[in-house]
N, C-alpha and C positions, 0 to 999 in steps of 0.2 A: 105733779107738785101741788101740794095745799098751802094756803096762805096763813097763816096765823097771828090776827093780831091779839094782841094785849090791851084790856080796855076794861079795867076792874078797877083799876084807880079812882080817889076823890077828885083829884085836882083841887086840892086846897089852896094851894098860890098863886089861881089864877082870881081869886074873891067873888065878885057876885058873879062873875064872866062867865060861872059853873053853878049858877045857884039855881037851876031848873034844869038841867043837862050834863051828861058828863064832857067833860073836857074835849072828849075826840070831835063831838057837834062843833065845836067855836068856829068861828068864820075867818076864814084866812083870808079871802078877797073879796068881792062880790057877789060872787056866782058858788063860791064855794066853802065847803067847812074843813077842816084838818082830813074828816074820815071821809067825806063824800069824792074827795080827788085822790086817797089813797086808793079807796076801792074803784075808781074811773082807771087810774092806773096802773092797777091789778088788772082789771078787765081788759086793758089795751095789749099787756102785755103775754095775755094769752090764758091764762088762768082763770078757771072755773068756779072752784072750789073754795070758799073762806071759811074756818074756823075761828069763832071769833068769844072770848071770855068777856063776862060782863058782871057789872056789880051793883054800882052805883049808878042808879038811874036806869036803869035795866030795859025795862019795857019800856021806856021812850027810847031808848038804843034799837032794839029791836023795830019797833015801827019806823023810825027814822031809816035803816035802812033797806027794810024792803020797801019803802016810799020811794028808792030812788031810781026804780027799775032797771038796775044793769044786769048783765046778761052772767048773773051769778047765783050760786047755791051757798046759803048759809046752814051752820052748823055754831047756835049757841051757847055757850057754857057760862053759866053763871057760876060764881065764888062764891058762896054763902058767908063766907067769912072775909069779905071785901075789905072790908075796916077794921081789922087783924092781924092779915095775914098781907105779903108781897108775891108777886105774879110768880113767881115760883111754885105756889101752892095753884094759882089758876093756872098754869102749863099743867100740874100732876091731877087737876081736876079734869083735864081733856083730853088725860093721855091714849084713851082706848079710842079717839077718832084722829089720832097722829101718827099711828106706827105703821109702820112699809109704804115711808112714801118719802121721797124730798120734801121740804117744808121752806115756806118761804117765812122769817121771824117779823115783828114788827111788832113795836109800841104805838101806843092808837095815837101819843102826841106827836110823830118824827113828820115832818114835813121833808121832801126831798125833789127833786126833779127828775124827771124821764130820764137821764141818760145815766143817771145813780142807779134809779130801778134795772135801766137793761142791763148794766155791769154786773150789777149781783144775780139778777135770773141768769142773764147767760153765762156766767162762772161754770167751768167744768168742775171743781175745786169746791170743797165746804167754805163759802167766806161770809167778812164780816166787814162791813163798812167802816173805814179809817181815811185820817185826812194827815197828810206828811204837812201841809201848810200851814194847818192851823193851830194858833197856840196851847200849848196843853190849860185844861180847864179846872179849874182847883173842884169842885165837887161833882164832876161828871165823868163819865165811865172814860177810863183812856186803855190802850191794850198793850201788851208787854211782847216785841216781838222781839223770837232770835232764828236764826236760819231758815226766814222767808216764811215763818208760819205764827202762830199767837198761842205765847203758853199762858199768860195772865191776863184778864179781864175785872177791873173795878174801879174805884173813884181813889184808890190810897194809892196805887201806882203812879210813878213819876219816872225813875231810870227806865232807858232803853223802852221808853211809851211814844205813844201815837197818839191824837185823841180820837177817840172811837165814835160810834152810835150805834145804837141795838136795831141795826137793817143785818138780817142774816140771811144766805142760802146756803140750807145745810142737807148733803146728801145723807137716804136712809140709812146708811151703813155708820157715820157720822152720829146723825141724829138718835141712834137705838142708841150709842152709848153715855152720850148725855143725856137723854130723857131717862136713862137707868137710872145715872145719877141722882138725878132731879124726884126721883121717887126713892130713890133709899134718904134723901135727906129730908121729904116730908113725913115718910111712916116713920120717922126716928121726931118727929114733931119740931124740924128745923126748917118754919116755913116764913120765918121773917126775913129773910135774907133774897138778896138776887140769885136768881136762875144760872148766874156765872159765875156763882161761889160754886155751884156744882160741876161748872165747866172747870171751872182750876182744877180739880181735884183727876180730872180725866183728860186732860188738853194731852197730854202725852197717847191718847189713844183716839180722840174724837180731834183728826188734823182738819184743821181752819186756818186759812192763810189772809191775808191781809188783802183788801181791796182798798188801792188810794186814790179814793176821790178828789182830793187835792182843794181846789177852791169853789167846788161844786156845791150847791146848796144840799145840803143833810142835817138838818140839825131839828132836836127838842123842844117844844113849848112849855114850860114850866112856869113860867110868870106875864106879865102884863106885857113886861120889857121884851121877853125876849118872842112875842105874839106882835107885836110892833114891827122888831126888825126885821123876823122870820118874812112877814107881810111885806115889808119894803122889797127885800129877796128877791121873792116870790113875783112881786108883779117888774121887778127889774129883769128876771128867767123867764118870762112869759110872753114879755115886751121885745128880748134883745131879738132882732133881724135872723134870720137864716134863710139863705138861698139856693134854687136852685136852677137851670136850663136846663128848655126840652126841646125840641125841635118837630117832635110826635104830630106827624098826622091822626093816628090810630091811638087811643090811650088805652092799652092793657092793663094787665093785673098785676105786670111787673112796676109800673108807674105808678101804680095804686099803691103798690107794695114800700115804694121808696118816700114817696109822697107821703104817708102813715109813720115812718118812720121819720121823717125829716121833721114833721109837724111837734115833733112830742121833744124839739127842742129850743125852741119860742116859734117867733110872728114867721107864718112861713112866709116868701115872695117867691114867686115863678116866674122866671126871664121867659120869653119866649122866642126862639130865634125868627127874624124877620124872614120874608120869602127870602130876599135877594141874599141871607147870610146862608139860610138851607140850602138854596141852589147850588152855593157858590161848596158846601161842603160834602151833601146828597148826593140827593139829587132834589129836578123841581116837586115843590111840594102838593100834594093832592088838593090841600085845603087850603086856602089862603091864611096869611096869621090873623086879622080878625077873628074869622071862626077859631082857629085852633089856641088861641089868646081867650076865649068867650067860653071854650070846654076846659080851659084850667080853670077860669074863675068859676065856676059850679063845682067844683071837687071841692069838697065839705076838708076843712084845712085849710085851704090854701085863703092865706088875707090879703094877695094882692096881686097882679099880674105887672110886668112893665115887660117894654122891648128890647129885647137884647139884640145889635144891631150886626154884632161881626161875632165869630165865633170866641174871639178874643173878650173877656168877661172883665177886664182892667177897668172899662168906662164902668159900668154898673156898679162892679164892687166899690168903686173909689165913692160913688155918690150913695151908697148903700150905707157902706161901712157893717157888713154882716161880723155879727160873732162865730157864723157857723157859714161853709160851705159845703152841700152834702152832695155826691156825686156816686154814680157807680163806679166800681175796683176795676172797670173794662178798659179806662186811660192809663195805668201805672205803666201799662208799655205798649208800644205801636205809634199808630199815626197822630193821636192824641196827646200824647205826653207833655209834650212844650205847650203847650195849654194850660196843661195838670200842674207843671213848673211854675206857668206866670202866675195862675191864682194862686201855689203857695207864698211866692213872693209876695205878691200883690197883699194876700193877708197878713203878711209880716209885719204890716204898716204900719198897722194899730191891734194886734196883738189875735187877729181872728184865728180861726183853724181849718181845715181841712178834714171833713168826714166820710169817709168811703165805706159802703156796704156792697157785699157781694153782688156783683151782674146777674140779673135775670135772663138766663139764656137756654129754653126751653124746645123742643120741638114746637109748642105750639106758636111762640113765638116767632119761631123761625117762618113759618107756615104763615102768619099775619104779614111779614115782611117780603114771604114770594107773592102775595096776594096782591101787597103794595104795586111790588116790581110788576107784575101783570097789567094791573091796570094801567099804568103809567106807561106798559106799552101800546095799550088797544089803541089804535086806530085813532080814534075820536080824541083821547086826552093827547096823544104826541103830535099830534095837529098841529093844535092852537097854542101851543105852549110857544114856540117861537116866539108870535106876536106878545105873548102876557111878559116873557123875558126882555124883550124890547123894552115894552113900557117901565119895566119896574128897576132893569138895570142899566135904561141906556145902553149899556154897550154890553154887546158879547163876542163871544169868541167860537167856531168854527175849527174844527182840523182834519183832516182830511180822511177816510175811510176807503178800503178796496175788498174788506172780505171780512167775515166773522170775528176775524182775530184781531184784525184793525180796529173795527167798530168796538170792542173788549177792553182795546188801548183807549182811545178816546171818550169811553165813556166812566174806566174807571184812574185815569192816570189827576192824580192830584196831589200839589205841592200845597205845604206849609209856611208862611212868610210871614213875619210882623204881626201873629197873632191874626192872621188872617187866610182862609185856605182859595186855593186857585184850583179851579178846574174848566174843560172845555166847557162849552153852552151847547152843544150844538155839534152835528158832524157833515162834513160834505164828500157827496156821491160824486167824484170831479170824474168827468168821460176821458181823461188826459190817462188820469191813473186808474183807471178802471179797463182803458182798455191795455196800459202797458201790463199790467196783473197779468191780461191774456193773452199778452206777446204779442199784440195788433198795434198798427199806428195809427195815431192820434189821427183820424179824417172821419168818424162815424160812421165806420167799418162794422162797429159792435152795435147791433141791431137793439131796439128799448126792450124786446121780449128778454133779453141777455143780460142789459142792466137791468130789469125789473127783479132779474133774479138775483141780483150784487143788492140788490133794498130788500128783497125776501130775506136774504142769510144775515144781513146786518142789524134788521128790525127783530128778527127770531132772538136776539140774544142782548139786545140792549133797549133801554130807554128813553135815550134826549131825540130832540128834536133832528128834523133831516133839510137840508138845505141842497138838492139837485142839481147838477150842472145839465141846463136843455141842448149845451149849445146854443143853433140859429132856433130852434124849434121847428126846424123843419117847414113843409107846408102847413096852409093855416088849418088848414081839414087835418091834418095830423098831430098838430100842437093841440088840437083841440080836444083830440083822443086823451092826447099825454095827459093835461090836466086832469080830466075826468078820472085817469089812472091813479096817477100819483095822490090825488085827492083822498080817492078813494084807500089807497095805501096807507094813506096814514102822513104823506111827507109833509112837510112843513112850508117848504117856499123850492119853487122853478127859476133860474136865473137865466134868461135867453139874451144872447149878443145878438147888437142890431145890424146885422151881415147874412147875406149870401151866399149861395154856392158852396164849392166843398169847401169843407171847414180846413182853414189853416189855423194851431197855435197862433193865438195872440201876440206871445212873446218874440216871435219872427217879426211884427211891425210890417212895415213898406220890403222889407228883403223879398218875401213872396206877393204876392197880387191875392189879394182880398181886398172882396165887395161890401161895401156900407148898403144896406139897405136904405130905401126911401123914410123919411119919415113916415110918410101914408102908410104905405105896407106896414110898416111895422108896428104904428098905432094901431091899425086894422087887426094883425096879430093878437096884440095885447090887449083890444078891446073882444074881440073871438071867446080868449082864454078866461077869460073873466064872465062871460056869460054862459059860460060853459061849465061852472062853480055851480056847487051844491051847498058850501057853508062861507062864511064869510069868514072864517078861520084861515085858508089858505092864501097863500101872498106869490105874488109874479111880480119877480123882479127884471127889470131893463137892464140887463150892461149894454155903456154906451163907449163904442169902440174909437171916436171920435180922435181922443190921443193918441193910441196905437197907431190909427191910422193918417196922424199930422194931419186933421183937417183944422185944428184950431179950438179954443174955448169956446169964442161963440157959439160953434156947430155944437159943443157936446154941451153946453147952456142949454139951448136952442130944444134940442133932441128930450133932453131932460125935462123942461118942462112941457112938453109935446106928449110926451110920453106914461107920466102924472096924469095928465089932463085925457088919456085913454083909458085910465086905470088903472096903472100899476102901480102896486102897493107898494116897492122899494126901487132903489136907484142903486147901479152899479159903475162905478167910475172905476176904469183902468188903466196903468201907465207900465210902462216896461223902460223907464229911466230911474238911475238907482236916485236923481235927487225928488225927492216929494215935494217942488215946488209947485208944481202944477196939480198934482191933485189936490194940494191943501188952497189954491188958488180955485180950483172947480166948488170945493166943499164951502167956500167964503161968500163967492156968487151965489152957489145956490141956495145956503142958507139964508140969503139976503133977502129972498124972494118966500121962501119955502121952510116952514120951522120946522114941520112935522111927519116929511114924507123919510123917511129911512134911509140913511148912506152906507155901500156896500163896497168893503175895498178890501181888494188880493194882495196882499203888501211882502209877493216874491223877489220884485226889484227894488223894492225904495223901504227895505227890511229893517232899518236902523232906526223907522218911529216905533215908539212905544205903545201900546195900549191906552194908557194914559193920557197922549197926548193927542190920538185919535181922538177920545171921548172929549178929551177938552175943544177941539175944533170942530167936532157937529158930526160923528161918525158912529153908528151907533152897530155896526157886523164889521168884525177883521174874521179873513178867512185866511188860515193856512192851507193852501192850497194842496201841497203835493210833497210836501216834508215829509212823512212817512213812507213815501216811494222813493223818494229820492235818498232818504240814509238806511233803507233797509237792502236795497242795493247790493251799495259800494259792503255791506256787513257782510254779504250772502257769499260773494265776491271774493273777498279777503278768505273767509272760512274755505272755500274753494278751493283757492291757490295754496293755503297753509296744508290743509289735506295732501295736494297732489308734491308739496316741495317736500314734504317728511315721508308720504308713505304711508303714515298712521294719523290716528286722530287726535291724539295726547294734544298735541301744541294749539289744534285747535279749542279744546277747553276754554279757556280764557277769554276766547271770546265768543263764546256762547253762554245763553242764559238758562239754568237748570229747566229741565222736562218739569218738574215740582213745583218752578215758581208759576213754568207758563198753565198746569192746570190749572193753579189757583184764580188763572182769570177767567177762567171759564164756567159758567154756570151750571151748578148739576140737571136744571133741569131747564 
């Protein structure tokens, strides 16, 4: 496609404002002149090629625009007969460098904004910029539309008009039969007239349909007045807000790509999702938002960074007030939607809109995104991440894993709530259901070479962080192996209860005989395990069995800061009574003393506190412990018994979940 403008006029009504230049130089803002942000806009929108007629003032046209170095080829035509003749004869002067090709039309006065331009280049259709809003104009080009296309174009038309502007994109097939026109009516010596005296005469064969810009800025400079308000416009289109969220550790080309397009409808700003909003919708992020907040504001575009705090865009937009929201077409359905819902509402406020372009969704893209997932599992980043989710969001959440397809669940299972999304933090390798997986009972019967391999299959295919169940840890020459292991694994934190001998369930209490370790011992333990550490990333947590075992507050007070003061990095308080008075009694003590040491609570019996209400009392790990054993069960069970009561499989259907959805959680590679 070649550009063509028109640029042979005097500009007589604009007075001295053209007494050294022609018209299209004038300076519409600052920075810019009527032709210098045409052809910027030409150039952005992908186009090479300008043909451009010239008359008056010629060779300063000419200098002027190769002075302004864009990444364009001109082609210029002078009118010799500028001060004669009308652009009709400067179209049939340039006709042998316009034919076999789409042509993009233009008067060198039309001012207009980016999203005017992209409507007409990306027209599949020969169009012509038209506005349904604006009042028809007593001496300016208005178009005569009937059945969705324009039979008449001039200034004497009024019925069944539009008002128009001479912005066209006319295809070649289109355009040979007007430029025919356009030359039988100058070799007939009819060259004072518009260019769309010749379209009338062929509108029934050269189809152009109507583009409605509506209250978009397009419009002509012909006088002092209307360079004035054109410029008011203009820096009002330039100025309005447009938004967008990213969440991007990695910024491709697809980001670039939208980023480019979002710019070229005013002042952009770029929300950036906090950690704790990525976490919570991701996963945790590679880079922290600082840095990935510091690589948007370097994208040439973007005029502003702020932080976007929850996934939910309600807060920013309200204190933004964007004219534009631009977003990729990847939310109009899925997980995203009620999001895509609230910011249309949300712009409904004050009149903003909703801009969607096509999803970037590419192999290579794909390939940047398993690159992500990669590293976010090596070793070294699933570490530490535990600790950095602590600090940033207080409290997290844990549930429970036993095999591949577990760890698949918990790592991609995520709800939508209040404009804000919920997911686990975190998963635990619990030896309760680790060994029931393997039809052994719970006494650490399942040797660590056994569970190492339940952290091999589970780390193979997921992401977040691992939270261990040690048991007692064993002897300390053996605990002291496990750390160095798990360390090494990649796990995130060890929880060892402060008891003896063969392991009984906790939830048993005083019914069976289990031994509380000494404090010594088991500081001794925990101070072993800690010197046994290679980074300061990994964390040993104490459960202190204290409750379970009615020895009282004091003692698990007592144990707790005993225990701290060995080294370990978190505290696990236990109860197996369904009322949470005494843990949230443990959690008020110990906070009283202890701001900073981390509170760990298995909340299977006393299940009726919230999340929320953990965080608010000084709890910063809820772990589900064995939920995912426990209702995959009783499902397996049911299917079972349905099988053997019918015979056939049919009735079992219903409740089973398609082979289709469950590959989908599994990662191809």
């Amino acid at each position: 496609m070649k550009a063509l403008i028109l640029n042979s006029g005097m500009g007589q009504r604009m007075g001295v404002l053209t007494s050294n230049h022609p018209k299209c130089m004038t300076e519409v803002s600052p920075t810019e002149t009527i032709l210098s942000r045409q052809l910027r806009l030409i150039a952005e929108a992908g186009l090479t090629e300008v043909v451009m007629t010239t008359g008056y003032y010629d060779e300063v046209l000419v200098r002027y625009c190769q002075s302004l170095g864009l990444p364009l080829t001109y082609r210029f035509v002078k009118n010799p007969l500028f001060d004669q003749t009308n652009y009709i004869y400067s179209i049939y002067m340039a006709r042998q460098l316009l034919m076999d090709d789409d042509v993009l039309l233009m008067h060198g006065d039309l001012v207009f904004e980016n999203r005017v331009l992209d409507a007409i280049v990306g027209s599949r259709e020969s169009c012509m910029a038209v506005s349904s809003t604006a009042p028809l104009p007593e001496k300016d080009f208005k178009a005569v539309v009937h059945d969705g296309r324009i039979d008449k174009v001039g200034i004497e038309f009024f019925d069944d008009a539009v008002a128009a502007q001479p912005l066209y994109k006319i295809n070649k097939e289109d355009w040979a039969v007007w430029l025919g026109e356009i030359v039988r009516f100058c070799e007939e010596d009819n060259r004072k007239c518009y260019a769309e005296n010749a379209f009338n005469r062929v509108s029934d064969r050269c189809r152009i349909v109507p583009m409605d810009v509506k209250d978009a800025l397009c419009a002509e400079i012909d006088t002092p007045d209307d360079l004035e308000d054109v410029s008011k416009k203009l820096y009002e289109v330039e100025n309005r807000v447009v938004y967008m969220c990213f969440s991007a550790d990695l910024i491709h080309s697809g980001h670039i790509a939208i980023i480019r397009k979002a710019r070229r409808l005013g002042r952009l700003v770029v929300g950036v999702l906090s950690d704790e909003a990525v976490a919570s919708y991701k996963r945790y992020p590679l880079i922290p938002y600082s840095e990935r907040a510091s690589l948007f504001a370097n994208i040439s575009g973007v005029a502003e960074v702020v932080e976007q705090r929850t996934l939910s865009y309600a807060d920013n937009l309200r204190q933004l007030r964007p004219a534009y929201v631009v977003h990729g077409d990847d939310w109009v359905t899925g997980f995203q939607r009620p999001i895509r819902d609230e910011v249309i509402r949300v712009l409904a406020e004050w009149g903003g809109q909703l801009v969607e372009f096509p999803y970037t969704d590419d192999d290579k893209l794909r390939e940047l995104d398993r690159r992500s997932r990669a590293q976010l599992a090596m070793p070294d980043m699933r570490r530490g991440r535990l600790r950095r989710l602590i600090d940033m969001k207080g409290l997290v959440t844990a549930i429970e894993a036993h095999s591949g397809i577990t760890g698949l669940i918990a790592e991609k299972t995520t709800v939508l709530q209040d404009g804000r999304t919920y997911q686990f933090d975190a998963m635990w390798i619990s030896s309760l259901c680790d060994s029931t997986a393997k039809g052994k009972p719970d006494i650490e019967l399942v040797d660590m070479t056994s569970r190492f391999r339940t952290i091999d299959d589970i780390m193979e295919v997921t992401t977040k962080p691992i939270i261990f169940d040690g048991d007692t840890g064993g002897l300390t020459e053996h605990f002291v192996y496990t750390v160095k292991s798990l360390e090494r694994m990649g796990v995130s934190m060890v929880i060892i209860e402060d008891k003896t001998g063969l392991k009984k369930n906790s939830l048993f209490g005083t019914e069976v005989k289990q031994t509380q370790d000494t404090i010594e011992n088991f500081c001794a333990k925990i101070a072993a395990g800690k010197r046994a550490q290679k980074t300061s990333d990994f964390m040993i947590c104490a459960r202190i069995e204290s409750l379970i075992l009615e020895q009282g507050m004091d003692d698990a007070i007592r144990r707790a800061s005993a225990f701290v003061g060995a080294g370990a990095d978190a505290i696990m308080i236990h109860s197996r009574k369904r009322d949470p008075a005494e843990i949230f009694e443990f959690v008020e003590r110990f906070r009283s003393t202890d701001t900073a040491t981390p509170i760990v609570v298995v909340p299977t019996s006393f299940n009726t506190v919230t999340e929320e209400e953990f965080k608010a009392r000084g709890v910063n790990v809820v772990i589900y412990a064995n939920q995912l054993t426990r209702s995959g069960f009783p499902a397996m069970q049911r299917a079972a018994r349905t099988i053997l009561e019918h015979h056939r499989a049919k009735e079992c259907d219903d409740l089973c979940m398609s082979i289709k959805d469950i590959i989908t959680l599994i990662p191809e590679e």
